[in-house]
Steps between C-alpha positions, in 0.01 A plus 500: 500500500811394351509508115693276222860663356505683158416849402176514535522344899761837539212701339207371657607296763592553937440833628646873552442770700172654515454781212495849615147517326341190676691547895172526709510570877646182648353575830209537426458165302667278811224693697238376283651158469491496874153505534427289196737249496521218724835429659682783317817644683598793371693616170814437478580600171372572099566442225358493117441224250664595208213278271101687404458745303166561649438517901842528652589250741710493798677298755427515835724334714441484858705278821322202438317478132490666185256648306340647175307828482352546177348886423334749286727725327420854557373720258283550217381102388287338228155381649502151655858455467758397797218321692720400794179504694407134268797426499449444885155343442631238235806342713286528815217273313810232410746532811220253681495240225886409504516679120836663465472840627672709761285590843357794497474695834329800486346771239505876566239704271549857714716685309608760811719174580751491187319774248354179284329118555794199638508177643769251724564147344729262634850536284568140347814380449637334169574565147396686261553442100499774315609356184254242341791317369600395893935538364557392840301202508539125359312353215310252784431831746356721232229257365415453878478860513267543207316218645403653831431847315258320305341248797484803775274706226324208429428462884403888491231465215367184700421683840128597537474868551228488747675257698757739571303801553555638162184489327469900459872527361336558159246489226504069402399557155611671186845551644691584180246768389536647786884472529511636141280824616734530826870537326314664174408747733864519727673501156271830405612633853829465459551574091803660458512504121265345256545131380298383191528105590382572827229674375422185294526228756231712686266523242524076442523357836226605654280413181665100526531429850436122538252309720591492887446151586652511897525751780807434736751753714708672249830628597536728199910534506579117504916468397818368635597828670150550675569179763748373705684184532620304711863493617543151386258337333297609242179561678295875463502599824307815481359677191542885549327822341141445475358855420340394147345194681112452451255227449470459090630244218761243612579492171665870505741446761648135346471656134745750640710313654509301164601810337856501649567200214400766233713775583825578493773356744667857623617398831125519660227237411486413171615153341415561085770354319654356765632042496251448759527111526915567590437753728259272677211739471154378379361600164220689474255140419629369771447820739131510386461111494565478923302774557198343300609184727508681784154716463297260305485616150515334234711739293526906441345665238721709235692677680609769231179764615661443850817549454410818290296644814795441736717656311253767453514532878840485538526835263178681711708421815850644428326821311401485879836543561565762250271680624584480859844628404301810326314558843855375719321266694680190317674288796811359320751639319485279228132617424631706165592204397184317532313751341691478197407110450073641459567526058678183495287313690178606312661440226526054573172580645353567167705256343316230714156662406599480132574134584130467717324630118560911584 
């Protein structure tokens, strides 16, 4: 999983040894993979993705393939959180159906094996962008990019859960109340100090949640930096980190997405302010009008109340962090530094409600 230059690729990006706080008993994991993975040879070495701040992942790289283990981190963790065991479910439900995903071999829920819940997917090979802005990339290659972002979760919120074997993923209806109730209740969990905006934005969401008009896969995390790319052509050749995925609103995951345009470009995702049409990448009307295209809508309602709940989100999951660095169970090192973005980012958040009539 090669990434794309800049600081945040040196950051994020490649691997490194394993941590002293997440080494596990190598042994005993090529034993298990033995007897649950077809065709697997032995380890031959392992190594750590440097990228996730929640379930650490790892290289495993063996004489003739390469893959992914994905685990729990040990320790004390908020309820529901670091599902790796949907994870599994999710991208075995899509692997069949040709959508972008890697293959997933095999699922281990005994904790004697490792101390927590993993699973083996295939490691893909290609790039991945860490910086929305794509630096690296032509005018021509970065509105392809944005393009197949766009059409690949299109092609997600189009597949029929049932058809795939995902019909019990999740609740179909009133996804956003019940999203609202999960991270009000995470952020509570995690509260390191108290934030009066916060405390706002939970009293108004949950009273103005709009009408849920479709049920699709959601991926929940949907960015640049959560898929890879192709080595040379701008094609998504497998969209990683699924553990927020569930059946609910389409309409959450691409009004996310749309949210990179509304914040600020600091080396990650965000676009605001940014000459789009030079650097080849599409506005935000033209981002929502292929999508519409693509799923059959005939436009998006205002998007303000959305953007306000995703940013809302956004604050609920790095107080996560925050408070995993309180409990040292945090999996990156850059974690304090997430946690400090929760007052800033309620604060747009209740600049967008203010916008939606707050």
């Amino acid at each position: 999983m090669a990434g794309e230059g800049g600081s945040p690729d040196d950051v994020f990006g490649g691997v490194k040894p394993v941590e002293e706080r997440h080494r596990f008993d190598e042994a005993r994991l090529a034993s298990w993979m033995k007897e649950n993975v077809s065709g697997f040879q032995g380890l031959l070495t392992v190594s750590q993705f440097k990228g996730g701040q929640s379930n650490p992942s790892f290289r495993l790289d063996t004489p003739s393939h390469s893959y992914v283990m994905r685990r729990k981190p040990l320790g004390k963790l908020l309820p529901s959180a670091h599902a790796v065991d949907r994870e599994f479910k999710v991208i075995s439900g899509l692997h069949p159906t040709g959508f972008p995903v890697a293959k997933p071999w095999a699922l281990c829920t005994d904790n004697d094996v490792l101390g927590s819940f993993f699973y083996i997917m295939d490691n893909v090979e290609g790039r991945i962008f860490w910086n929305g802005t794509l630096p690296q990339s032509s005018p021509a290659e970065r509105g392809a990019i944005y393009e197949a972002e766009i059409s690949t979760l299109a092609r997600l919120h189009q597949i029929d859960p049932a058809a795939v074997g995902l019909s019990d993923f999740g609740k179909p209806g009133n996804y956003f109340s019940r999203q609202i109730d999960r991270w009000t209740k995470q952020y509570k969990a995690s509260e390191t100090r108290h934030i009066e905006v916060v405390e706002k934005l939970i009293e108004w969401l949950p009273r103005t949640v709009p009408t849920q008009e479709r049920v699709s896969i959601v991926h929940g995390d949907y960015r640049i930096d959560n898929m890879i790319f192709a080595a040379r052509e701008p094609r998504v050749a497998a969209v990683l980190d699924w553990e927020l995925s569930t059946l609910g609103d389409p309409l959450a995951d691409f009004t996310y997405f749309l949210s990179h345009w509304v914040m600020p470009p600091e080396g990650r995702s965000g676009l605001s302010g940014l000459d789009l049409e030079s650097l080849g990448i599409p506005s935000m009307e033209e981002a929502v009008a292929l999508y519409c295209r693509l799923t059959n809508r005939a436009g998006l309602p205002d998007l303000n109340w959305y953007f306000a709940y995703n940013m809302f989100r956004l604050s609920c999951i790095t107080q996560g962090i925050a408070g995993r660095v309180r409990d040292g169970t945090a999996a990156s090192a850059r974690a304090m530094e997430a946690g400090a973005r929760t007052e800033p980012l309620a604060t747009a958040a209740w600049g967008f409600a203010q916008k939606a009539g707050a």
